[in-house]
N, C-alpha and C positions, 0 to 999 in steps of 0.2 A: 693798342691793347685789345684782346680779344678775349669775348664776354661767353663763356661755357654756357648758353640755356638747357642742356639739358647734362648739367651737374648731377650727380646722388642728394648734394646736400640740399639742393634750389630745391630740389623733388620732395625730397620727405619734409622741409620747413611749407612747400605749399598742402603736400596732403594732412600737414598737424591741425590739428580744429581744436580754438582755445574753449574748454568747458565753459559754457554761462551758467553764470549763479542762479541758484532758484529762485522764484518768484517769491518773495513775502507776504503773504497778506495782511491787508490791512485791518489792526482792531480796532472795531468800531463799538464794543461796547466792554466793560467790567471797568474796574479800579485800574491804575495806573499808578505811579509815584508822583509824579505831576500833578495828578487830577485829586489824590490826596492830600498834598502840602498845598492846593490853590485852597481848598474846602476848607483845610485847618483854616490856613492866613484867616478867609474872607469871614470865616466866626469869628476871630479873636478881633479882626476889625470890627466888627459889627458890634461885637458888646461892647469894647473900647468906646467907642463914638456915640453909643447909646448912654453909657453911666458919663460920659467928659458932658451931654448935652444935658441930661435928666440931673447933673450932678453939682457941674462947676456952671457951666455954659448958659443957659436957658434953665429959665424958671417951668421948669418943664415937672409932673409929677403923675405918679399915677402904672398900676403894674402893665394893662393893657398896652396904652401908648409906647413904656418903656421899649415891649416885646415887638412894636409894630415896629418901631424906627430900626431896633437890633434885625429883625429881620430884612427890613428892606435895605440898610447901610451894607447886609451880609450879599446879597443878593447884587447889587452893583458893583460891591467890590470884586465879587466871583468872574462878574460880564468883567471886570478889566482885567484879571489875571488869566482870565482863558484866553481873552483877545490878544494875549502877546505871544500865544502861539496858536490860535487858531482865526478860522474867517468869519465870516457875518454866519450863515448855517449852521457850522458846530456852535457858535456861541449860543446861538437862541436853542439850539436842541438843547446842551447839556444845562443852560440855566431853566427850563421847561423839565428838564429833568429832578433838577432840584426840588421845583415849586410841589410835581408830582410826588416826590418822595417823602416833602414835608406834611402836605396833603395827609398821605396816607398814615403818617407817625403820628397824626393829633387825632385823628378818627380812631385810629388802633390804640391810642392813650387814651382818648374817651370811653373806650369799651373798658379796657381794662381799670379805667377807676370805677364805672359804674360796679364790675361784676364784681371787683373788688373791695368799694365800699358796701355790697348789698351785703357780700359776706361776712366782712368784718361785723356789721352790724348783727348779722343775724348767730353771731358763733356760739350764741349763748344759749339759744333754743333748739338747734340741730343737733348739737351731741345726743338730746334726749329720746330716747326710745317710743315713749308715749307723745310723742309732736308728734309721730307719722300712723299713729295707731289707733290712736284716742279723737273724739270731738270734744268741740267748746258744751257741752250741755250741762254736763255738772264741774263748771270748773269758773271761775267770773275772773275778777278783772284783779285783784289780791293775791288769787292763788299764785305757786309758784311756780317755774318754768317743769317741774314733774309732776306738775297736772293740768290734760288737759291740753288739746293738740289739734290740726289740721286735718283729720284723714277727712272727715266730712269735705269739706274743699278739695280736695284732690281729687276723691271719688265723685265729684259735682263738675268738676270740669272734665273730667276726660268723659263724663256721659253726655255735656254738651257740648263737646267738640266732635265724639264720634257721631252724632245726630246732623250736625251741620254737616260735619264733610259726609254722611252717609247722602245727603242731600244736595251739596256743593259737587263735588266729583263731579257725577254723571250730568247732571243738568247745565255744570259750567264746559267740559269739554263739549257735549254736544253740542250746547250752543256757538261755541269758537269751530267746532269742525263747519255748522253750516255759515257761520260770516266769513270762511276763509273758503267754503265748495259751494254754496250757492250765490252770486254775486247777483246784485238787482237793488233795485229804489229799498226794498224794506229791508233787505240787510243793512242797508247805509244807516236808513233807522233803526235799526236794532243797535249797529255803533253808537252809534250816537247819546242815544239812551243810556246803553252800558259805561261808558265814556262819562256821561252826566253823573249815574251813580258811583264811578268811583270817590268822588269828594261827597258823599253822602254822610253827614254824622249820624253817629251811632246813636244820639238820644232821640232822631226821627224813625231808624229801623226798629228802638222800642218804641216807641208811640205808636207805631202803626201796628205790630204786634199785640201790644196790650191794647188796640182800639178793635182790633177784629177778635182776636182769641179769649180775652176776657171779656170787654164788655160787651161787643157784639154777640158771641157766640155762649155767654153765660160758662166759660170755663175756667177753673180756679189755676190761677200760678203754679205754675210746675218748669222743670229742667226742659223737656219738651220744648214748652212753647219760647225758653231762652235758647234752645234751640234755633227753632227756626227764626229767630231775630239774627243770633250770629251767623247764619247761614245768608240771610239778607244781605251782613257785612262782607261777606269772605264772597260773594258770588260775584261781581263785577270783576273784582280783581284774579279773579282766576281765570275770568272768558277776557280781560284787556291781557295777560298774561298771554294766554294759551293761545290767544288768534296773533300775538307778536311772532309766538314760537311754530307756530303751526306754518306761516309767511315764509320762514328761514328752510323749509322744505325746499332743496332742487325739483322743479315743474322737469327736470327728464325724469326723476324717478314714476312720477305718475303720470308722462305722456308713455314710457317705460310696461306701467302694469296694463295699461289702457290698450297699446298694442298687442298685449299679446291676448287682447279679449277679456280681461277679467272688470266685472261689473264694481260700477263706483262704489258701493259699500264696501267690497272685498278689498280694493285699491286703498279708501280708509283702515280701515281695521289689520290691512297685513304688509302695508308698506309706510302709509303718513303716519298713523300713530307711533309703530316702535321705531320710526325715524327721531323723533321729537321725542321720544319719553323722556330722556332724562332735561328738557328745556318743560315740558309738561310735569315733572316732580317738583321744577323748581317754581313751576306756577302755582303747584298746591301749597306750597311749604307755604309763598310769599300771601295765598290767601288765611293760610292756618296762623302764619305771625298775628294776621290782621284779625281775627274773629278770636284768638285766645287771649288777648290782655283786653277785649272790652266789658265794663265796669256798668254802665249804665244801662243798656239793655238786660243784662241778668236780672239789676237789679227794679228796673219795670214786671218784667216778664216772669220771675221765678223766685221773687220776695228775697228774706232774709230768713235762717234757719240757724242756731248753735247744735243741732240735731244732726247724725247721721241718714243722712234718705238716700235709697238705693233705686226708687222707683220714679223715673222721669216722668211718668203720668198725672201724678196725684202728691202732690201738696209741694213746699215750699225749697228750692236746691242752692245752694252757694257755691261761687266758685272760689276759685283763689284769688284772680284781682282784685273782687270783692270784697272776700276776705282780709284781704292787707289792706285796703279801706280802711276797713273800719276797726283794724287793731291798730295801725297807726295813729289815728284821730285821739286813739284813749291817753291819760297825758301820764299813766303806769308804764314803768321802764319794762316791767313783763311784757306787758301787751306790744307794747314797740316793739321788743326782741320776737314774739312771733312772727309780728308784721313782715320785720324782715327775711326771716327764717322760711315764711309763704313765700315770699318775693324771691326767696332764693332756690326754694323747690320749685316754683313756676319755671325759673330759667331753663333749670336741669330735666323738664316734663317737654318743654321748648324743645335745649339739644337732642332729647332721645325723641322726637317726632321726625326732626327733622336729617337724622339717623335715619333712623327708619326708611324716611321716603326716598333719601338719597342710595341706600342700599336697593329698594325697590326699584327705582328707578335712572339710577345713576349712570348702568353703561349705558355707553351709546349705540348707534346701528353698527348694526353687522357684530357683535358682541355677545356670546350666549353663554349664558350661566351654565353649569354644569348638569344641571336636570334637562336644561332644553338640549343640548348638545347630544343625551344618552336619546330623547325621546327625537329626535330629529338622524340618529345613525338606526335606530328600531325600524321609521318611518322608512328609510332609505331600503334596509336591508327586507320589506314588505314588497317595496317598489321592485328591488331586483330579484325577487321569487315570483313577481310575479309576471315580470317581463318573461323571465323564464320559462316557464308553466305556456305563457301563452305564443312561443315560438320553438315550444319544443315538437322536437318531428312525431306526427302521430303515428300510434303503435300497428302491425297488419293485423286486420281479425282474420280470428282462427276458421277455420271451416274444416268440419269434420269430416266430411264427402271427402277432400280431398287427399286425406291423409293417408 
């Protein structure tokens, strides 16, 4: 028998090449159908097992306990249904996955009942025109929700907030620029320090305030000097903040400015700061949280007023936390409905600061808003008139002789 090697057919069956299938990648993260009906099951197990113990089983009672066993029964049973098709790694990621997602839904639920009971509470006082317009002065504790209102407190806290941060700002960055650019034994204590005042309570930063401003220095309560108490509070946390965010700076950007010659202030102010702003906005916010709901410092430092005062200097300023103080306390349904009603223009005095500063400072490096952008192509177009000007060929002088 004699074998043809070099047939047509032998030929073109070795030059055929079988296409391989593409590669698929593998999903390693969203929903699944699987990952679905494991989640369902492992709830419906979980409260099964929780009402057959709290119910038939064990004298077991009580709402907390019920949710502790329902969770944790949900949670083991999850690890056994993933483990039958997956290995030790995915099981602990996707149950780690869980805990984080439950995590977040009870934080996320707490917010929304607070923000949602303040409101419900307060629905009865905010439709009214005269809450945001009117003070407590001629209005007491009987009248009704159309007389008689908030504006005093509103206009008391945003003049002692803008005092502390006209105060906080610059003195907190500065000091986080120098513990993160000068390094040495008194920076450490300068940490250290800052570090201690952050658990500082607030009834010591007014005591200290009203022990130097008033009795020391013979000066009468005013918005001012609650001022600078809440600027006491708001100050640590904005240099423990800002020296965290300031650390998060890449060292090539500023070994970077440094080569090419430009002096350490200049490397601060045109490369570390608008590197970090928008981690530096969310240092102020986090100190503006902290210095706008304090209650007992005001109330050392800037009295009690049902008066409109416009003037931080001279006599007595209330704020809003204050102020829901002490329309809480009253045991008049009116007075509670303000309370809350303060409580709930407080929140929304909160979201629009902290608007504000996120808008101020939100992008990040390398990002220019539209004003910088025109004033940075002006700048350019300066540069190249004048590069021009100064390599342009100079003109022959005339000479009249020779004409």
């Amino acid at each position: 028998m004699t074998v043809v090697e070099d047939s047509p057919v032998v030929a073109v069956a070795e030059e055929a090449v079988i296409p391989e299938a593409p590669d698929q990648p593998r999903r390693i993260g969203g929903l699944t159908r699987t990952g679905v009906l494991s989640l369902c099951g492992a709830a419906a197990s979980g409260l099964c097992i929780a009402i057959l113990l709290f119910g038939q089983l064990a004298p077991l009672s009580g709402a907390f306990g019920f949710t502790v066993v329902a969770y944790g029964t949900f949670l083991a049973v999850y690890a056994v249904l993933t483990g039958l098709e997956e290995d030790g790694p995915a099981i602990r990621d996707k149950v780690m996955t869980v805990v984080l997602w439950s995590a977040a839904t009870v934080l996320f639920s707490g917010l929304v009942l607070v923000v949602g009971f303040t409101l419900w509470r307060g629905r009865e006082a905010l439709p009214h025109l005269n809450f945001f317009t009117q003070d407590m002065q001629a209005a007491g504790p009987l009248d009704p929700l159309s007389n008689g209102g908030i504006a005093h407190a509103m206009l008391g806290t945003l003049i002692m907030i803008t005092i502390a941060l006209a105060i906080t700002v610059p003195l907190g960055l500065a000091c986080a620029v120098y513990l993160n650019q000068v390094p040495g034994g008194f920076s450490r204590f300068v940490r250290t320090i800052v570090e201690a005042m952050t658990a500082l309570p607030s009834i010591v930063a007014g005591l200290m305030v009203y022990a130097t401003w008033i009795l020391g220095l013979g000066l009468q309560k005013s918005g001012l000097a609650a001022g600078f108490a809440i600027s006491v509070m708001m100050l640590p946390i904005v240099i423990r903040a800002s020296d965290v965010v300031l650390r998060l700076v890449p060292g090539t950007l500023t070994e970077a400015a440094e080569a090419l010659g430009a002096p350490r202030w200049r490397t601060v102010w045109h490369v570390i700061l608008p590197t970090a702003r928008s981690g530096l906005a969310t240092a102020v916010i986090l100190g503006t949280a902290r210095g706008i709901g304090e209650t007992s410092p005001v109330l050392l430092t800037a009295g009690f007023t049902a008066a409109l005062n416009a003037d931080p200097t001279a006599g007595p300023m209330i704020s809003l936390p204050l102020a829901v103080f002490s329309f809480v306390k009253s045991p008049e349904p009116t007075m509670i409905a303000r309370g809350f009603g303060a409580a709930a223009v407080l929140m929304a005095l909160v979201l629009v600061l902290f608007t504000v500063a996120r808008l101020i400072g939100g992008r990040g490096a390398g990002h220019r808003s539209k004003g910088q952008a025109r004033r940075a192509a002006r700048a350019s177009r300066r540069d190249v008139q004048r590069f021009d000007d100064l390599h342009a060929p100079a003109l022959p002088l005339f000479d009249g002789e020779n004409d």
